[in-house]
C-alpha positions as CSV (number, residue, x, y, z in Angstrom):
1,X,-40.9,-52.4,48.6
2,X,-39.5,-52.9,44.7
3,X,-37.0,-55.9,44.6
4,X,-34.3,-55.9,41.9
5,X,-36.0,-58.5,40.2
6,X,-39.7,-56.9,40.3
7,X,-40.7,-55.1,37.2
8,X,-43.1,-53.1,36.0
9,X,-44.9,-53.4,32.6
10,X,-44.5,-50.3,30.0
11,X,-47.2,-49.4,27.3
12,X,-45.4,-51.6,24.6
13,X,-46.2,-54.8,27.1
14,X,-42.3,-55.0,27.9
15,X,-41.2,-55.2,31.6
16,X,-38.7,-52.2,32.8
17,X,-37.2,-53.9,36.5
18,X,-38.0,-51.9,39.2
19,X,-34.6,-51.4,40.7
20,X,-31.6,-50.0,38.1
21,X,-28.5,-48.4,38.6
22,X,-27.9,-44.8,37.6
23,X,-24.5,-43.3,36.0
24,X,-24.7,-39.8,36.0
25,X,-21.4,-38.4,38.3
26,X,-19.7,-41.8,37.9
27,X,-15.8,-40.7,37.4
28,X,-14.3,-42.2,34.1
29,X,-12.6,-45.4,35.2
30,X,-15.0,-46.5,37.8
31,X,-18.4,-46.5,36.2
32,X,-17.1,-49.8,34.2
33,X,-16.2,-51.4,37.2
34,X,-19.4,-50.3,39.4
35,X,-21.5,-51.9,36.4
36,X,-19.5,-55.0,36.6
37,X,-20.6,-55.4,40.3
38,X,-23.9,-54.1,40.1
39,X,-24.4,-56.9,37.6
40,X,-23.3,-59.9,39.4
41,X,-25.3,-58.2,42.3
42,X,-28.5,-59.0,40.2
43,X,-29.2,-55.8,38.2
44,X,-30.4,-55.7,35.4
45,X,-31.4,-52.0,35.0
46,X,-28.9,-49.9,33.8
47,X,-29.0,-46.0,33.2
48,X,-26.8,-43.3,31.3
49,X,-26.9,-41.0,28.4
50,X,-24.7,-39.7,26.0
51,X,-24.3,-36.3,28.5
52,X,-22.8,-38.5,31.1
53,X,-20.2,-39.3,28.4
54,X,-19.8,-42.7,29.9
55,X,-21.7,-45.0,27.4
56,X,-18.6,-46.5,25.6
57,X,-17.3,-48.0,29.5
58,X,-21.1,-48.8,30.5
59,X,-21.2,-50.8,27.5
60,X,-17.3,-52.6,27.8
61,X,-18.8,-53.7,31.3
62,X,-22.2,-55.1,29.4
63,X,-20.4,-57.1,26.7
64,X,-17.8,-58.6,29.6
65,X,-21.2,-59.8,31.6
66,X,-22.9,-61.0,28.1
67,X,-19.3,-62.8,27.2
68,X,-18.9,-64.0,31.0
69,X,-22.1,-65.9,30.7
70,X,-23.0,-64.0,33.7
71,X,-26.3,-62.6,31.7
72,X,-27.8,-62.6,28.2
73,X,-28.4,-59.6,26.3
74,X,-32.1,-60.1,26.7
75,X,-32.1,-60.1,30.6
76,X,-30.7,-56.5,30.6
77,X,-32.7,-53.4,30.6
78,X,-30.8,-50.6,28.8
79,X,-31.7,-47.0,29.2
80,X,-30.1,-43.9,27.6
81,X,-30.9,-40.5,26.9
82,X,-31.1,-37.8,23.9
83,X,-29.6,-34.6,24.7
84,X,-30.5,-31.3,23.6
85,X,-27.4,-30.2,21.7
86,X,-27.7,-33.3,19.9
87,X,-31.6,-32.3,19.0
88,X,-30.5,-28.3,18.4
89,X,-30.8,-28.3,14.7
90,X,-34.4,-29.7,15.7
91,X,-34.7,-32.9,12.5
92,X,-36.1,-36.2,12.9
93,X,-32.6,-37.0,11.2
94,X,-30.6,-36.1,14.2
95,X,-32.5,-38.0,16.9
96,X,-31.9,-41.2,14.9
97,X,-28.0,-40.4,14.5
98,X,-28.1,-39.5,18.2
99,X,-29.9,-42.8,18.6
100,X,-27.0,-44.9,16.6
101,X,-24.3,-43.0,18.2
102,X,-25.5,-44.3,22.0
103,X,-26.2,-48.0,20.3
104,X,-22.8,-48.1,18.7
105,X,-21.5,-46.5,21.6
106,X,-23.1,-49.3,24.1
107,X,-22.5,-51.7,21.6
108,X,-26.2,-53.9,22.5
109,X,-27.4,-53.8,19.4
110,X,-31.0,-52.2,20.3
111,X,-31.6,-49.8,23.9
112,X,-35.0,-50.7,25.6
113,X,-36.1,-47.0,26.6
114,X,-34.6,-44.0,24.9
115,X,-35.7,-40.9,26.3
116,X,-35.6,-37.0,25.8
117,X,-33.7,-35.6,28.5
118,X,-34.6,-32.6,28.7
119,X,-37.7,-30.0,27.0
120,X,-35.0,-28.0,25.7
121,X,-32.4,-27.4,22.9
122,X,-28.8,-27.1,23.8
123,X,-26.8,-24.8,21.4
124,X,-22.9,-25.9,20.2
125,X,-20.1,-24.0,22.3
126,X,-17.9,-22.3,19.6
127,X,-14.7,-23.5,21.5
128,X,-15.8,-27.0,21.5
129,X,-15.2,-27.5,25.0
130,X,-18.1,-28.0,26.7
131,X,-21.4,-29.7,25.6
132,X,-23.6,-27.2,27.6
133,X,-22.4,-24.1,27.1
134,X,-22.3,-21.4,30.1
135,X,-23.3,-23.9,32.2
136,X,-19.9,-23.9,34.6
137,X,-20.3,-19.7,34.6
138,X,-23.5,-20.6,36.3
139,X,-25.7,-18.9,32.8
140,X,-26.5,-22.5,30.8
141,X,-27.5,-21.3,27.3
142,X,-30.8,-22.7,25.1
143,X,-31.8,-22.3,22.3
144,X,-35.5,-23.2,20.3
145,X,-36.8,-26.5,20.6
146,X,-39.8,-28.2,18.1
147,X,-41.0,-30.6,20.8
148,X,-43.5,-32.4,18.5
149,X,-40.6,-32.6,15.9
150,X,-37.9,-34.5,17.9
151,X,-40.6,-36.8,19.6
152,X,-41.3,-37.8,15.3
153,X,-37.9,-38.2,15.4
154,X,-37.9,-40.8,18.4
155,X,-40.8,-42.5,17.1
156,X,-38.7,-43.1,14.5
157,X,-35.9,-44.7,16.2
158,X,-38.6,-47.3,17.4
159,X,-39.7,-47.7,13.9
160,X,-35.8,-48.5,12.7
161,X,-34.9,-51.2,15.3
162,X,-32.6,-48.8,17.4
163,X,-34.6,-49.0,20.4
164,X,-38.2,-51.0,21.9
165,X,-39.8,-47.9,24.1
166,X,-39.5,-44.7,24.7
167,X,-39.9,-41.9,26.7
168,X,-39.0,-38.3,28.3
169,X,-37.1,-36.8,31.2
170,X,-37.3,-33.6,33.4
171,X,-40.3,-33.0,31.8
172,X,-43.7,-31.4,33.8
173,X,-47.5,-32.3,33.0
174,X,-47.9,-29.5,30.8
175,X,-45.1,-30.4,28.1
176,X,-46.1,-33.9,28.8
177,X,-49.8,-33.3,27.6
178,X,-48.3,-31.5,24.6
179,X,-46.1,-34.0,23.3
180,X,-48.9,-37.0,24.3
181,X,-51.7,-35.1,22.0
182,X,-49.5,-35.2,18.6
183,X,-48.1,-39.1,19.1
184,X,-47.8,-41.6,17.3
185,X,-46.3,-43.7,20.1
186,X,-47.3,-42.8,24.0
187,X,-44.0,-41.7,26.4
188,X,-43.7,-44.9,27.8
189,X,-42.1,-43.5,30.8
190,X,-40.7,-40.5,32.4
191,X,-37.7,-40.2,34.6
192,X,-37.3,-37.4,37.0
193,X,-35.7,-36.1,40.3
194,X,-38.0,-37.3,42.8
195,X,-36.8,-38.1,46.7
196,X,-38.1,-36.8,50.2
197,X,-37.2,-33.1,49.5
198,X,-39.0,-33.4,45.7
199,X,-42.0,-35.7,46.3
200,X,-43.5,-35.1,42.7
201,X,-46.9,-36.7,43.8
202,X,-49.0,-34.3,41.7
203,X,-46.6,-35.6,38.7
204,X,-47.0,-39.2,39.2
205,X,-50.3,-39.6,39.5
206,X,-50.5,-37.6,36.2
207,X,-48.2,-40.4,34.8
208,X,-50.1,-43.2,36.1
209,X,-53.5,-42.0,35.0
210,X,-51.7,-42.4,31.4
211,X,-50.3,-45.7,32.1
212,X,-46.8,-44.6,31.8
213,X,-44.5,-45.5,34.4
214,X,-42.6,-43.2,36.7
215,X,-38.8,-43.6,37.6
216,X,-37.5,-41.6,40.6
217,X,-33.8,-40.3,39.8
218,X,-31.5,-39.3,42.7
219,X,-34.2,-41.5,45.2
220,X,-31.7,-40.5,48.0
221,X,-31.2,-37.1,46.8
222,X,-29.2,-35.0,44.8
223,X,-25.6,-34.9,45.5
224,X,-24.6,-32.6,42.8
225,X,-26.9,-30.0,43.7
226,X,-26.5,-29.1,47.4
227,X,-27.1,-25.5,47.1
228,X,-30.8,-26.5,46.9
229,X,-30.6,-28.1,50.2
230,X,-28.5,-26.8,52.5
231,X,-30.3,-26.0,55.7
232,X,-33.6,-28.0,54.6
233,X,-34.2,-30.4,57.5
234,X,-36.4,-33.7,56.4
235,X,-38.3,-32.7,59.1
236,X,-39.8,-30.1,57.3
């Protein structure tokens, strides 16, 4: 079994720790703590995205450790996300700024592992109040997305500085392949749901053939998504 400390190395040489802690649900006002503890509990992993809209308190948390002496910058693994209404108008130029928006917004200076969250464009709500619109009706809207286009524009948040790896999320073999035949720079990693209910073994031995590495999101399952459980025993 993984330790916190264990790591595994990426295709840019680099080690990603086995173990990190994941901030998608966190309520606002909690995350900050939780990363505060998780911290002096030894990990070094951390995970969000500018969708969770909790980047800004992920990073107070950071720069308190870093100022504490608790840890260095260097001995933290820093992991956010693009997400696809920031990639709609489909530009090289608006991966970078949503790049610099989760750096500033984290305030570490470079991430370790960007990735695409998703294989899709979001479009803009019209009413501004929601980044994915239709998604609380239950009819999330999309809208056309240059896959080969945005991963340019990832390779060239690498090239500026703004982060060391990167990589793609809820993403299948097929859209894998299609992005890895047209890079400049290999996925380093992909990051999916993946637990006893969603094994994904076909998927990650796909990923290791490649050498990238494979990190399980939701390990104990989904909590936000019951409806795809209920009345599924593990014994199944």
């Amino acid at each position: 079994m993984a330790t916190i400390s264990q790591g595994f190395p990426l295709l840019n040489g680099r080690q990603m720790p086995a173990i990190g802690l994941g901030s998608w649900q966190s309520k606002p006002g909690d995350v900050e703590k939780a990363v505060e503890e998780a911290i002096d509990a030894g990990y070094r992993h951390i995970d969000t995205a500018w969708a969770y809209q909790n980047e800004a308190e992920i990073g107070r948390a950071v720069q308190k450790k870093i100022k504490d002496g608790v840890v260095k910058r260097e001995d933290l693994f820093i992991v956010s996300k693009l997400f696809g209404l920031q990639a709609a108008e489909n530009s090289v130029a608006a991966v970078i700024k949503a790049c610099q928006d989760s750096v500033q917004n984290l305030g570490v200076g470079a991430l370790d592992l960007y990735l695409n969250h998703g294989p899709f464009g979001i479009p803009k709500d019209p009413t501004g109040k929601s980044i994915w619109p239709g998604m609380a009706e239950g009819k999330p809207q999309f809208c056309n997305y240059d896959h080969a286009l945005i991963w340019k524009g990832l390779e060239a948040c690498v090239d500026k500085g703004l982060t060391k790896a990167i990589g793609l999320s809820n993403y299948n073999s097929k859209q894998i392949q299609a992005v890895w035949d047209t890079a400049r720079i290999k996925p380093a990693n992909l990051q999916v749901e993946c637990h006893a209910y969603l094994q994904q073994k076909k998927l990650f031995e796909f990923c290791k053939e490649k050498g990238m590495t494979f990190t399980a999101y939701a390990p104990l399952g989904s909590p936000g998504k019951p409806m795809r459980y209920s009345g599924y025993l593990i014994s199944n």
